[in-house]
Structures are given as C-alpha cells and as structure tokens.
C-alpha positions in Angstrom: -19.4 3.3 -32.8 -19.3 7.0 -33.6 -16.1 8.7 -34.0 -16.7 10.6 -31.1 -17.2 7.0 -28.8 -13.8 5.9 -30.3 -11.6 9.4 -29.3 -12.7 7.8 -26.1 -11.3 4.6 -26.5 -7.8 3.5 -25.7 -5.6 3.3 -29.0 -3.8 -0.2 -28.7 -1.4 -0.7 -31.1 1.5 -2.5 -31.6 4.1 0.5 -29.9 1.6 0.2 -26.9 4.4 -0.3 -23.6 3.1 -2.7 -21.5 2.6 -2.3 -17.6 0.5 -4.2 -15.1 0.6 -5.5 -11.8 0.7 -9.8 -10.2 -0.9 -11.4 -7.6 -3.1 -14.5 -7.3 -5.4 -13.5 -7.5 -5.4 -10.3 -9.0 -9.2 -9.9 -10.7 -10.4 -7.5 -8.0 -7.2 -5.2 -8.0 -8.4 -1.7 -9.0 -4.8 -0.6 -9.9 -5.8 -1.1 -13.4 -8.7 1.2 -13.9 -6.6 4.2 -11.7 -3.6 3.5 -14.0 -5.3 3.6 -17.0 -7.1 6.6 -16.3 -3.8 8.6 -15.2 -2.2 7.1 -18.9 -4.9 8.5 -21.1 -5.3 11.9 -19.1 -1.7 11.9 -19.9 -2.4 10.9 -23.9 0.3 8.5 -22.8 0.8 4.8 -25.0 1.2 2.4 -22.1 -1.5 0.2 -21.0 -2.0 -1.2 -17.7 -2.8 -5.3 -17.5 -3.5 -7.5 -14.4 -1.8 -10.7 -14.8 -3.4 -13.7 -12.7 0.3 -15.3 -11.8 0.2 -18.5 -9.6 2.9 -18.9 -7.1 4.6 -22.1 -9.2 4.6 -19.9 -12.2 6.1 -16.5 -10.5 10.0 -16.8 -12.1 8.7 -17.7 -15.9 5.9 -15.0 -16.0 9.2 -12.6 -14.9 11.3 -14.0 -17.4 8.2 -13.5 -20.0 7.9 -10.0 -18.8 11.5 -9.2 -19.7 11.5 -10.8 -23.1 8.1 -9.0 -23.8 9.5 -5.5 -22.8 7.3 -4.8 -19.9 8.0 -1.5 -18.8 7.3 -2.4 -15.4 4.5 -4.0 -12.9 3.1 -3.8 -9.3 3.7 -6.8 -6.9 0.4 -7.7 -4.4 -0.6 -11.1 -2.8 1.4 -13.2 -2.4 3.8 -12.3 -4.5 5.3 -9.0 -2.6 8.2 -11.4 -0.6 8.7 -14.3 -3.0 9.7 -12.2 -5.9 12.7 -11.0 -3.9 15.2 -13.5 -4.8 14.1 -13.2 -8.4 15.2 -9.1 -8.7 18.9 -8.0 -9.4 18.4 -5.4 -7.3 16.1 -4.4 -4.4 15.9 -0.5 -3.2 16.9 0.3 1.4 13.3 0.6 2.1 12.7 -2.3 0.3 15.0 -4.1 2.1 13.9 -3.1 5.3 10.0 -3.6 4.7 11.3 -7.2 3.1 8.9 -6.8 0.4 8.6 -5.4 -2.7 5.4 -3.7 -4.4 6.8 -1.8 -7.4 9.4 -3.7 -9.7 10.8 -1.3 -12.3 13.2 -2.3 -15.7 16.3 -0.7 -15.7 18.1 -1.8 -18.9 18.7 -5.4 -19.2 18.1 -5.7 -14.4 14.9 -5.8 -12.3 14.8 -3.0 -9.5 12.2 -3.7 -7.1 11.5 -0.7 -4.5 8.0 0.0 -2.2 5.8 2.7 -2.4 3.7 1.8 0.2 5.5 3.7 2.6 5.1 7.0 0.6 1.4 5.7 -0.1 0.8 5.6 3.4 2.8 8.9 4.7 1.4 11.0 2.2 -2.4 11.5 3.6 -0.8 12.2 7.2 1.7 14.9 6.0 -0.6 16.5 3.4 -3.8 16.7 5.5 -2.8 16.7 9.2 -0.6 19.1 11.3 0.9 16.8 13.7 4.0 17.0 16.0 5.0 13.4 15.0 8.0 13.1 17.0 6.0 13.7 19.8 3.0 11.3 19.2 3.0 7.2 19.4 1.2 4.3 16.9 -0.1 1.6 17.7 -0.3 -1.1 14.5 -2.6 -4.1 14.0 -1.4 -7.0 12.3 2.0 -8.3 10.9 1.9 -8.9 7.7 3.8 -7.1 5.1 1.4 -4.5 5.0 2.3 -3.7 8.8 6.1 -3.3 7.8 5.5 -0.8 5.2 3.2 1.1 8.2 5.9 0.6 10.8 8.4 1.9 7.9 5.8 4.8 7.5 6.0 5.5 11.1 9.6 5.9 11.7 9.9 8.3 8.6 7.5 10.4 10.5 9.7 10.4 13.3 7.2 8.6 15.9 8.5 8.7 19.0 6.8 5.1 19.6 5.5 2.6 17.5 3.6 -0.5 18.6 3.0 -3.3 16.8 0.4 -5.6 17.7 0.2 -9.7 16.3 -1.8 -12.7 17.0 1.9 -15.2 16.6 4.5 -14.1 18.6 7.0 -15.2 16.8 6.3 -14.1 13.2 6.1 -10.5 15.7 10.0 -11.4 17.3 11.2 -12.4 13.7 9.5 -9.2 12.6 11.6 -6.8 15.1 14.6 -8.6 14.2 14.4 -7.6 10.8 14.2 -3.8 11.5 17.4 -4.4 13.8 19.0 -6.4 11.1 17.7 -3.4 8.0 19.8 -1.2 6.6 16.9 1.4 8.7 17.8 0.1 12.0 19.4 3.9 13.6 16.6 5.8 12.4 14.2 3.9 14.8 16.5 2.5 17.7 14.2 1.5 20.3 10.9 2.7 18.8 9.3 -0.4 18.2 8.0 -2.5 20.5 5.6 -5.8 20.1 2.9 -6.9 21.6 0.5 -10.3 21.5 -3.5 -9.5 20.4 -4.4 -9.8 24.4 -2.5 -6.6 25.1 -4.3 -4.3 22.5 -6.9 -2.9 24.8 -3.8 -1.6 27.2 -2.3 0.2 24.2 -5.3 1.8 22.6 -5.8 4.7 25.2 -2.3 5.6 24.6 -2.5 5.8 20.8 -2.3 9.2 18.7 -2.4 6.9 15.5 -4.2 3.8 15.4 -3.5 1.3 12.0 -5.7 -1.4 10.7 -3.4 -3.2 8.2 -5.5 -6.8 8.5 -7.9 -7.9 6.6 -10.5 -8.2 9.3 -13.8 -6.1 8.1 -13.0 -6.4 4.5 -15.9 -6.9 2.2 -18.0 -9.1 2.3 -17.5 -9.5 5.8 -17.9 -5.7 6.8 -19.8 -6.1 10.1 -16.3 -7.6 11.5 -13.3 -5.0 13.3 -10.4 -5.6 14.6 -11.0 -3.1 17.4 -14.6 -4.1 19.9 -16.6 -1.1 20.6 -15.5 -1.4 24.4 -12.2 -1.0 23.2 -12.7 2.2 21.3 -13.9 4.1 24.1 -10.2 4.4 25.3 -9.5 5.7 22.3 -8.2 9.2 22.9 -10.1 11.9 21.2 -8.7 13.4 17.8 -6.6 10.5 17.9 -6.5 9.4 14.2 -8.2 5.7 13.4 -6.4 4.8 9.9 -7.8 1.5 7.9 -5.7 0.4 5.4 -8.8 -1.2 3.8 -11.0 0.6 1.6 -14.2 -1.6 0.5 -16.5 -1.0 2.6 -16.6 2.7 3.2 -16.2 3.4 5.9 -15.0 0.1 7.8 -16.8 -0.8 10.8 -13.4 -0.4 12.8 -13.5 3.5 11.3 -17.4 4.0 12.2 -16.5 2.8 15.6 -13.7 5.2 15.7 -15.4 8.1 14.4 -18.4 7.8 16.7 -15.8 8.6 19.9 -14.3 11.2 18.1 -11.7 9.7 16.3 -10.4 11.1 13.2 -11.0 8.3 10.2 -8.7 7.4 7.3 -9.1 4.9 5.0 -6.8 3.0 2.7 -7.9 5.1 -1.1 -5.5 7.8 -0.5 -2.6 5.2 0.3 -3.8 3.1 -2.6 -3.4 6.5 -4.9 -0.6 7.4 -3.8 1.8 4.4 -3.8 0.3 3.7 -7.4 1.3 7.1 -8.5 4.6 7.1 -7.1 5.1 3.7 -8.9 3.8 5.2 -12.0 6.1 8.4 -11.7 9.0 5.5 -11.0 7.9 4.2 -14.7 7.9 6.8 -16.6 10.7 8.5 -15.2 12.9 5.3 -16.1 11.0 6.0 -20.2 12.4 9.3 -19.9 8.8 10.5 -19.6 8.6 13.5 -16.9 5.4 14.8 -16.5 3.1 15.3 -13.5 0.8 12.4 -12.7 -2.5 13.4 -12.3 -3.6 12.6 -8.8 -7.0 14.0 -8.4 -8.2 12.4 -11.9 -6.5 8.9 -9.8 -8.4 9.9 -7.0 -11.7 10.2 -9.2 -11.6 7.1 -11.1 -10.7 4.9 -7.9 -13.9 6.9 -6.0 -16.5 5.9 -8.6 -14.7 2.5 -9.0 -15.2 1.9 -5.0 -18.3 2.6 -5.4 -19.7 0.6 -8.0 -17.6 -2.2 -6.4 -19.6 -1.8 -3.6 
C-alpha cells in the first residue's frame, strides 16, 4: 500500500469512540458505510460498527456497550420496542411512536429518542410547498415504522391521517397509544383506522400516500402494496412516498408515477434520521460541527446501487 492508499484509510486506534447500530439481523444495514463516510469527511475518530445482537442477548450486549464506552448506537429490527424497558430514559416522541431508533450516553444513563420522524418530515418540508393543514394521508401498514409516519404527519399539521392494517386490533391498540401519548392534543381526532379491504375507498382521497411495509422490498420487487386498479384513483400530484429504498424505484412508486403521482422513496428519510442521530452524538461529545448531508446522500446512492 502506497502512502497515498493509506491517507485514505480509516486510522483505528486505540482513542477510536465507538458507534454502531443493532438489529438481527443487521448485515444489510447501510447505516454503516453513510456513517463512516460523514466521520471521515469530518476527520472525526469515531468509527461506525453493526453489531449482529439476537433478541436473548439484547440487555448484556447494552450492558457491554456501557462498560466499553460506546458513544452511542442506532436501534432497527427488532430491537426498536424491546430495548425500551432497558433505557433510563426515553425522549416525548419516543414515547409516543413507542419505539426507539437512536439511543444516546448521557454520563453514566441511556437516552433513547427517534429520528425517524425528522427523517421522514425532512424531504416533505425541504422539497415540497404544501398547505399541510389542509391536505390528508393515508398510511399502509402498522408496524413501528407506521407510528413514526403517523408522528410525521401530525407535526405537519395534517388535517387527516389514515392509517390502514391487515389486524384490527394491533390497529385499535395502535390508536390507543396516540390517545394515551404524551402527543395526544396535537392530533385530537386526526387519526382514523381502517382494515386492508377499505384501502381502495381511501386512496382517491389521499394528498400523501405512505408505504411503510415491507411488501416490494428486494428480492421480491415485482410485489406492491397498492394494485394498478387502485392507483388510478389516485389523485394527480398527489405524492406516493415508499419508505423502502432497494429497488429503485418500487413497483408501488412506478405505479404511482405513471398516473401522475409524485414519487418518494425511503434514501432521503434513511439520510436524514441517520444524520440527526449523528448530530445527537456528537453534540453529547461536545463535537458541533455541520454533518455533511450531501457527502451522506452520495455514499448511500452509490451504496444502493451496487446493492442492487
């Protein structure tokens, strides 16, 4: 290796501060290459790890990460609800979404927060002019993706959101939670739920329509949780936002775009929660600087790609 390969290479040493991110499994995150890249931009000494953490093992790989020094880590599946109990303190929004995806070391006490919801927001504000108080979502799935959506939603100011589940009853226990949350007046009677069967009634009424399930995820990319018949309701400039980002485009958003719709995919969100988390980090090291976005966005394109 020539000197100028290794100015190129990540310095590890043993100051490096160790960050990362937990879920089972965790090998096809791409948080660590957009991390990493944002780090050394920054000429920062942190390094990013994935950590393969099985469910049994979740409260002593947190107990390893606080006798280690871990600066802090990102929660994904199926971690983001189970670590809750396991956190000395979790943020409102946090609280309200019931899951966590960003767990930061405050002293001697794990803070867990989300940054989903800003991931998510951050695309609609920055890039589209929208009376939102005056426009309605409609929501697939109910997972805990679709809470950090529905979250997204009422910070916009929706004047409706619909949320739309194959199990009733996770959907009930769902809409309790937001009237139980420490969010509850901010969306009143906003929400409303509705089984699978009922998503072709909503869909020529939407001005935002959310794909937070898996369905058309690679490999299976010819699937979408939306039928071509149903997409022809689909009001024109309406916008058709995929929380998925491998394929791209989805099915669900080639469908979309081909009556006009306005597509969005899930990179942007995926940029943006990771750099709020990162800005969370470093923030709490006393580290202010400006995390570099586009070189985030860059990195995460090319890594998409060769993914694909």
């Amino acid at each position: 290796m020539n000197n100028q390969e290794y100015d190129h290479c990540p310095r590890i040493t043993g100051k490096t501060k160790i960050m990362g991110v937990i879920g089972y499994p965790v090998e096809h995150s791409l948080s660590p290459l957009m991390h990493n890249a944002a780090l050394h931009h920054l000429g920062l000494d942190y390094v990013y790890l994935p950590f393969p953490i099985a469910p049994d093992n979740l409260q002593q790989a947190i107990a390893g990460f606080a006798s280690i020094g871990v600066v802090g880590f990102n929660v994904t599946i199926p971690h983001k609800q189970a670590i809750i109990p396991l956190l000395h303190e979790i943020s409102p929004v946090a609280q309200a979404i019931g899951a966590v995806n960003t767990v930061i070391r405050v002293g001697e006490r794990w803070i867990g927060t989300n940054t989903d919801v800003a991931g998510f927001i951050a695309p609609l504000q920055t890039t589209y002019n929208q009376n939102w108080h005056e426009k309605k979502a409609v929501v697939i799935g109910n997972g805990g993706a679709a809470r950090a959506v529905v979250a997204g939603c009422i910070q916009l100011g929706m004047a409706e959101i619909h949320l739309v589940g194959r199990n009733i009853e996770k959907l009930k226990q769902l809409e309790q939670s937001w009237i139980d949350s420490p969010l509850a007046h901010e969306f009143t009677n906003k929400l409303k739920t509705h089984t699978w069967e009922q998503l072709p009634q909503l869909i020529p009424q939407s001005n935002l329509l959310v794909n937070t399930t898996p369905i058309g995820m690679y490999p299976n990319i010819d699937e979408s949780p939306v039928t071509q018949d149903q997409l022809h309701k689909l009001p024109s400039h309406a916008i058709a936002y995929d929380l998925i980002y491998t394929p791209k485009p989805t099915r669900f958003l080639q469908l979309a775009q081909a009556q006009g719709a306005i597509a969005l995919d899930g990179l942007e969100m995926l940029v943006q929660q990771g750099a709020a988390a990162l800005k969370l980090w470093l923030q709490q090291e006393n580290v202010n600087v400006e995390i570099p976005i586009v070189k985030m966005q860059q990195v995460l394109t090319l890594g998409v790609q060769t993914a694909s």
